[in-house]
C-alpha positions in Angstrom: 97.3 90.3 113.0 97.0 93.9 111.4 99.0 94.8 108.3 102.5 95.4 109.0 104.0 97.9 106.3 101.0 99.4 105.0 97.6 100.8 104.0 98.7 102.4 101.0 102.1 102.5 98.9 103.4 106.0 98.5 102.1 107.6 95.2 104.1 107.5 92.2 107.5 106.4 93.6 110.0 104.6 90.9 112.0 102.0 92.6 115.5 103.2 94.3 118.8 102.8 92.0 121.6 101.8 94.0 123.6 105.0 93.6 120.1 106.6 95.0 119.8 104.1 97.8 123.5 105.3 99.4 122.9 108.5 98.9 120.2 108.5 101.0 121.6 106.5 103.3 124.9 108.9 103.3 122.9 112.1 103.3 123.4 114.8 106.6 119.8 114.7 106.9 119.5 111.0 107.3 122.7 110.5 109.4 121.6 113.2 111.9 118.2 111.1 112.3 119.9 108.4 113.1 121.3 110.1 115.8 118.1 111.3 117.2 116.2 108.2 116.3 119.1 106.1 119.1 119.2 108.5 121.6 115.1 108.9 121.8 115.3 104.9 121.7 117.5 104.5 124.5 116.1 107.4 126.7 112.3 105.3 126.2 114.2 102.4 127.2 116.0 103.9 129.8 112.5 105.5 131.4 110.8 104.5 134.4 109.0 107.0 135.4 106.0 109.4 134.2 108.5 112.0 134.5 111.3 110.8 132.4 108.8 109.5 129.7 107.4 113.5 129.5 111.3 114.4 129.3 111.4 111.7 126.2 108.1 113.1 124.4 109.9 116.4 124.5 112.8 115.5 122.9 110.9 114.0 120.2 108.2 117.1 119.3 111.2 118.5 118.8 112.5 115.9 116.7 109.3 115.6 115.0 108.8 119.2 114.0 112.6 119.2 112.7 111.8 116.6 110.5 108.7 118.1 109.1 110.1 121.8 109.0 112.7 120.5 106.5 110.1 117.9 104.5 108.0 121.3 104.1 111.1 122.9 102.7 112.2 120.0 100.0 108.7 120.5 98.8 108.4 123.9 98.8 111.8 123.9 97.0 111.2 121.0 94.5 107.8 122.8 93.5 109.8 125.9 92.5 112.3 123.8 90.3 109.5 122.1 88.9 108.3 125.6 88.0 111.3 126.8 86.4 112.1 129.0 89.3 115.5 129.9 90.9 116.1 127.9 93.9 118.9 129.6 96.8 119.6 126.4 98.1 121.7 123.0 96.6 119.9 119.9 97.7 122.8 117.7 98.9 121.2 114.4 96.9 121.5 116.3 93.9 118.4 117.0 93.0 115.3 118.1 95.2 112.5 114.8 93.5 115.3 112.9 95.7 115.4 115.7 98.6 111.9 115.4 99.3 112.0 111.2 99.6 114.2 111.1 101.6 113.0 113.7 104.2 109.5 112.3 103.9 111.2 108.9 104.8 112.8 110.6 108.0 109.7 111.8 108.8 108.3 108.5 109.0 110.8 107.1 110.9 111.1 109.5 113.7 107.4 109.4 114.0 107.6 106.1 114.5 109.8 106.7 117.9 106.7 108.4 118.2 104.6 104.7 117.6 107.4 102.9 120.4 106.5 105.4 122.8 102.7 104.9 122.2 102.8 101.1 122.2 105.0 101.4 125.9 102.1 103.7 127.2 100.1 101.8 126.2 101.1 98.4 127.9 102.3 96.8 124.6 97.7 96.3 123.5 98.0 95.1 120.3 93.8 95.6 119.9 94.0 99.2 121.2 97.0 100.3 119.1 95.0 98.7 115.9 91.8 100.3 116.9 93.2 103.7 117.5 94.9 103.5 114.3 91.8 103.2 112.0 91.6 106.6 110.5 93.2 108.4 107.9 96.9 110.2 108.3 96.6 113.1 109.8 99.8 114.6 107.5 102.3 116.7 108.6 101.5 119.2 111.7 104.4 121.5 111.0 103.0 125.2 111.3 99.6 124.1 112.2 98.0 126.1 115.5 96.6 123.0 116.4 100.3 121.2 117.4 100.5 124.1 119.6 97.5 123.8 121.6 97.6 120.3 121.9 100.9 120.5 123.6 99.8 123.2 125.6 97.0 121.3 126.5 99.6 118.2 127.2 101.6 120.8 129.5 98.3 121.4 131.6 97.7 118.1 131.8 101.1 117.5 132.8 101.1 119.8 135.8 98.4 118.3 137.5 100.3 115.5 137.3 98.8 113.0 134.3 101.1 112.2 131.1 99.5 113.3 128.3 100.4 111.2 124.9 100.6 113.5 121.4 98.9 111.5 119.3 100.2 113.8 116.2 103.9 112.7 117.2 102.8 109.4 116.1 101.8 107.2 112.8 99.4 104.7 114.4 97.5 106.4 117.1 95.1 108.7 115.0 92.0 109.2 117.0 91.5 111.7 119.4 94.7 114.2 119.8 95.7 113.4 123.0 95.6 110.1 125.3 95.2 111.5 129.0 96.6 108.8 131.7 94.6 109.2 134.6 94.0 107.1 138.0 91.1 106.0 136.3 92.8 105.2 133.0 93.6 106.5 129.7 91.3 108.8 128.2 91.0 110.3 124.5 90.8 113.7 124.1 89.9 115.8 120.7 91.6 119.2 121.6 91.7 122.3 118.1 92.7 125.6 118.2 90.0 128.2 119.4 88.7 124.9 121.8 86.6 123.9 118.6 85.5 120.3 118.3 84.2 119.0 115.2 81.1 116.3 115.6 83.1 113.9 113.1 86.2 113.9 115.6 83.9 113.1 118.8 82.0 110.3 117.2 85.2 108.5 115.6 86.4 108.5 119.5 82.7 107.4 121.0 82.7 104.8 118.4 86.6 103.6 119.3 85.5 103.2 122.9 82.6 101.1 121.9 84.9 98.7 120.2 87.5 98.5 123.1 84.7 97.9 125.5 83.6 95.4 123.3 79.9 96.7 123.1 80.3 96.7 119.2 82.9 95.5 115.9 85.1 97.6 114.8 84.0 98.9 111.0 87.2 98.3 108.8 86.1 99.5 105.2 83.0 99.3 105.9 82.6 95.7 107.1 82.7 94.4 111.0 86.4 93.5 112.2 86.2 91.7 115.3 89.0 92.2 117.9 90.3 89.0 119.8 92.8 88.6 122.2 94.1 84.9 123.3 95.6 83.4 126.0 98.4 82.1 124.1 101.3 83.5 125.1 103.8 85.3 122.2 107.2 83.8 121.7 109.0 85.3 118.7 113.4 84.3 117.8 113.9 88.1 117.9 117.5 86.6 119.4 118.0 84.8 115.8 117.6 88.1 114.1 120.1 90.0 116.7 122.5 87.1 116.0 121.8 87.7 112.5 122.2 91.4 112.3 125.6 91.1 114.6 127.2 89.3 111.8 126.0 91.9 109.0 127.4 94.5 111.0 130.7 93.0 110.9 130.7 91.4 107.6 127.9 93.3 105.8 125.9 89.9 105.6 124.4 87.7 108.2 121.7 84.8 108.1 120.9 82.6 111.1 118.9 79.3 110.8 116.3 79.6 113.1 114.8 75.7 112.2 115.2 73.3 108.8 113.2 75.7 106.7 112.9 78.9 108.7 115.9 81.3 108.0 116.3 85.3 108.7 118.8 87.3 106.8 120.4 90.5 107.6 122.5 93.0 105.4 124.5 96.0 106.5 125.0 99.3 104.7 128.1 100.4 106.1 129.6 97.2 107.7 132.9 96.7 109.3 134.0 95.1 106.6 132.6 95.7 103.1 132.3 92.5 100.8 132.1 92.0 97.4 128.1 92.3 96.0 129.4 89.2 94.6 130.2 87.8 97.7 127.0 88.8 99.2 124.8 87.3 96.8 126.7 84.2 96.7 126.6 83.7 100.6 122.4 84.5 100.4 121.8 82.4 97.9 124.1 79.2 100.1 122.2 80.7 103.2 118.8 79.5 101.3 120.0 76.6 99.5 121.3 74.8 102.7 117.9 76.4 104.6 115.3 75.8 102.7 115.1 73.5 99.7 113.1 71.1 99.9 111.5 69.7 96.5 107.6 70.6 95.9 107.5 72.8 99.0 106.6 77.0 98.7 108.7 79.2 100.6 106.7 82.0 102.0 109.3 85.6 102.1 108.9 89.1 103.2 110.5 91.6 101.5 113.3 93.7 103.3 112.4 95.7 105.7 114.2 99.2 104.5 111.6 99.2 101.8 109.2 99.6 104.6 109.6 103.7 104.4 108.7 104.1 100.7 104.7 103.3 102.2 102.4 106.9 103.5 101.2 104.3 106.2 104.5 102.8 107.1 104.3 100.1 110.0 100.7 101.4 111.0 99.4 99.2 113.6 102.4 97.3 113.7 105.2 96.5 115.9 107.7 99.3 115.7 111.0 98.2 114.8 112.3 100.5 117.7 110.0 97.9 120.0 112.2 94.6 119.0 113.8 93.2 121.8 117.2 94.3 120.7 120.0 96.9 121.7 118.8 100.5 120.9 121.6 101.0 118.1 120.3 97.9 116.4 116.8 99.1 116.6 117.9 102.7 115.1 119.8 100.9 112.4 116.6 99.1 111.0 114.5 102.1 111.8 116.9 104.7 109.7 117.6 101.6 107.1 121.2 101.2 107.7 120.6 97.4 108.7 117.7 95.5 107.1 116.4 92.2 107.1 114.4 89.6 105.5 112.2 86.0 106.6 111.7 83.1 104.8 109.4 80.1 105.6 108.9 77.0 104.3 105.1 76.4 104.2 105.3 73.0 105.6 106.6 74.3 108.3 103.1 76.1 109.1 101.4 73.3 107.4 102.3 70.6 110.1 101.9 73.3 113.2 98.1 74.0 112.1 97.9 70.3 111.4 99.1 69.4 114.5 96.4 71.6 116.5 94.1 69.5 114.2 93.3 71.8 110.9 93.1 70.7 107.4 94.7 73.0 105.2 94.2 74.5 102.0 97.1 76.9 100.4 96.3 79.8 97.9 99.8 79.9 96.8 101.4 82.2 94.3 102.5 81.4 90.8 106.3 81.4 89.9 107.0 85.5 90.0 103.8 86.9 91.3 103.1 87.4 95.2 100.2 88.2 97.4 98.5 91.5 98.2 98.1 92.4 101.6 94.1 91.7 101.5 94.5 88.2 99.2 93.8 84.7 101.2 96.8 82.8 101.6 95.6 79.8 103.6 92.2 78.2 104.7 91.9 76.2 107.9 89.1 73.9 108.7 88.2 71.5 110.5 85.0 69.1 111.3 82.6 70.6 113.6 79.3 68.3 114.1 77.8 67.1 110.6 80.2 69.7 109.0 83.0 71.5 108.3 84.1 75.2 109.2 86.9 77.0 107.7 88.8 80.8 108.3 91.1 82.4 106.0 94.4 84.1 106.4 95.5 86.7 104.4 98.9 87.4 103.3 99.2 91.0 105.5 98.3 88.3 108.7 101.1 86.0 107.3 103.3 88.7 106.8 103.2 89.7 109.9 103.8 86.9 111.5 106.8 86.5 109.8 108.4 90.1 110.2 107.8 89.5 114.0 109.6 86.0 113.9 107.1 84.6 115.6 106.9 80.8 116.6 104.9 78.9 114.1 103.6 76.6 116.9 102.5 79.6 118.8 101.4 81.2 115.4 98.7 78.2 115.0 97.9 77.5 118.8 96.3 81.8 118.3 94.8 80.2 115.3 93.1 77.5 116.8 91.9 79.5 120.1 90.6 82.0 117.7 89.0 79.7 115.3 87.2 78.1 118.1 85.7 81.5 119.6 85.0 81.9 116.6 82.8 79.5 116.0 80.0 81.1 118.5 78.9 84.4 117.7 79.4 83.7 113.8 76.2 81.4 112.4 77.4 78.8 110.3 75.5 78.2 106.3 74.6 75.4 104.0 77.5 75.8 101.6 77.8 72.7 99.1 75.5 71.0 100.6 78.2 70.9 104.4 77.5 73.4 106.7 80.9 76.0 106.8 81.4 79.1 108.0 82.1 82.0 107.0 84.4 84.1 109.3 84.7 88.1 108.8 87.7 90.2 109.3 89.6 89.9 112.4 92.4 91.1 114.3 93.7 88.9 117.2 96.5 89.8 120.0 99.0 87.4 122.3 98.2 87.8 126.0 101.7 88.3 127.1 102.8 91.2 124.6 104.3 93.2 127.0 106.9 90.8 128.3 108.5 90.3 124.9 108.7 93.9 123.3 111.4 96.0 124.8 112.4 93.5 126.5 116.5 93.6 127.1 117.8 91.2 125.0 120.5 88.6 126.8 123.9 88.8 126.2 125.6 85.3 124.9 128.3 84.4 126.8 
């Protein structure tokens, strides 16, 4: 699994104060992307045709190039207040430091409307979207020449009939400009203004079509990262966290026990009803006592997810939020922040899945306080093969991951296990303490049934 919230944490960003947080959440700017964010949602939902998804990429350039025309003005603004210079305009936060956060956060999140449409196209290929995202954000595209002739390049393509995906609308897809869809599949396409193309751009693309076609690893940081996909088949609770964040909506906090020591909990900005933060933090903290307590055992967390927005690399590679199998408003709501949620996991839980598929295990866990970063090991496998033992690690981002997604810990180690045993082949095991164990590089792996569980309608409870 690929990281889910980031590559790198936004520079130099103090943590939000509440008063901060609702004024971000109650700003114009913010409220009128929620807007956009639902109704791009639902028309992507709603699409079944090339045509309609062209109608829907439309809507958001426009969308896209709203939200950077007014991140380009915060900035250009906040730099003159930072210089001492007059300023025509009142930023509606109060002051334009907060201005520019939150209309770089909007720019994020419409772009990743921009990520669901990419992952649909795309047939829900978890390898492809992580390939394609292995380069370094492009930035903002507002004023460039080159937006312009790749969508009128797009337009061409359109009217000979072949949707044309703007890579530049997205966060994740950020090699080649344009991903043509043609009878004899997609193609990449480097377009720049003046029909200019740089030797750099062509050879990231030759090299990304190597890795798809499997004719070499994919160079992550300059080691190989191999991409496997299973046959396991993906089964996430997404319904757990629906129930979950139908009850915040209402009450402004929800949690749903999804097992004896797996819980999601959900939280509402502007609820129905608005409790007590007393109340609140009373009901999470009887939402994890009755959960998860269980003496000697670590509970493995995620953090919520409106946090996700305060990273330049937000949800790269990831599922979108707007992807979840829920209604479109919900989606919106945890895109634009207005709902969040949060995981925990006992590790036992994990612990007797991987057991059960006949691993060992061996926990790297945090002290009291501290937590993981997204490259640290969290767990080794292993398990006896011929004289010997053979181990792989999993790192907190793969973790992580796996828990934002509410994926099913049996399912989580079955992928383990298939992938552990291919494994095991191309990778040459070594004398290590005198037992022969192997050492496993970076990897990615993908479910073989993705597309039947994102945007996938959810079912209505009688």
């Amino acid at each position: 699994m690929g990281p889910l919230l980031s590559k790198a944490v936004a520079k130099d960003l103090p943590p939000w104060t509440e008063d901060q947080f609702l004024v971000a959440l109650d700003h114009g700017f913010q409220r009128q992307a929620f807007d956009r964010v639902k109704n791009l949602l639902s028309a992507l939902r709603d699409a079944k045709t090339a045509a309609q998804l062209w109608e829907m990429q439309g809507g958001l350039l426009e969308a896209v190039l709203w939200a950077q025309e007014y991140k380009s003005r915060s900035k250009r603004f906040l730099e003159r207040s930072r210089r001492g210079k007059p300023v025509a305009e009142i930023p509606q936060s109060g002051s334009w430091e907060l201005e520019h956060r939150i209309a770089s956060r909007v720019e994020r999140q419409i772009r990743s409307v921009g990520d669901c449409l990419a992952w649909k196209v795309l047939s829900c290929r978890r390898d492809v979207f992580f390939v394609l995202s292995q380069n370094e954000n492009p930035g903002s595209s507002y004023g460039k020449a080159g937006l312009m002739a790749e969508a009128d390049r797009a337009d061409a393509h359109w009217s000979t009939g072949h949707f044309t995906l703007m890579n530049d609308l997205t966060q994740s897809v950020r090699i080649g400009d344009l991903i043509i869809f043609t009878p004899e599949g997609p193609k990449l396409s480097e377009v720049k203004a003046g029909d200019h193309h740089r030797r750099e751009q062509r050879e990231r693309i030759r090299r990304a079509l190597q890795t798809l076609s499997r004719e070499r690893p994919l160079d992550v940081g300059g080691k190989p990262h191999e991409i496997f996909n299973a046959t396991t088949q993906l089964s996430t609770r997404m319904d757990c966290l629906s129930a979950a964040l139908a009850q915040s909506k209402t009450s402004g906090f929800g949690s749903v026990v999804i097992e004896p020591g797996w819980l999601v909990m959900a939280a509402s900005v502007f609820p129905v009803h608005r409790p007590d933060d007393e109340d609140v933090g009373q009901q999470s903290d009887k939402a994890k006592q009755d959960a998860l307590v269980e003496p000697g055992q670590h509970v493995l967390q995620t953090i919520w997810s409106w946090h996700a927005w305060d990273y330049q690399d937000a949800l790269v590679a990831g599922v979108p939020f707007g992807a979840f199998p829920l209604e479109p408003a919900q989606c919106a709501e945890l895109t634009c922040g207005y709902s969040m949620y949060r995981v925990y996991l006992r590790s036992d839980v994990l612990d007797q899945e991987f057991r059960r598929v006949g691993f060992r295990t061996r926990w790297s866990l945090p002290t009291a306080g501290s937590s993981w970063k997204g490259t640290e090991t969290v767990l080794e496998v292993y398990r006896r093969i011929g004289q010997g033992y053979r181990g792989m690690t999993i790192s907190a981002s793969g973790l992580r991951h796996c828990l934002y997604e509410l994926v099913q810990p049996r399912r989580y180690a079955h992928v383990v296990r298939e992938m552990f045993d291919w494994s095991t082949k191309p990778f040459p095991a070594r004398a290590m303490g005198g037992k022969s164990r192997l050492q496993i590089g970076q990897s990615t792996m993908a479910f073989s049934n993705e597309k039947a569980v994102w945007f996938k309608k959810p079912k209505l409870k009688e």
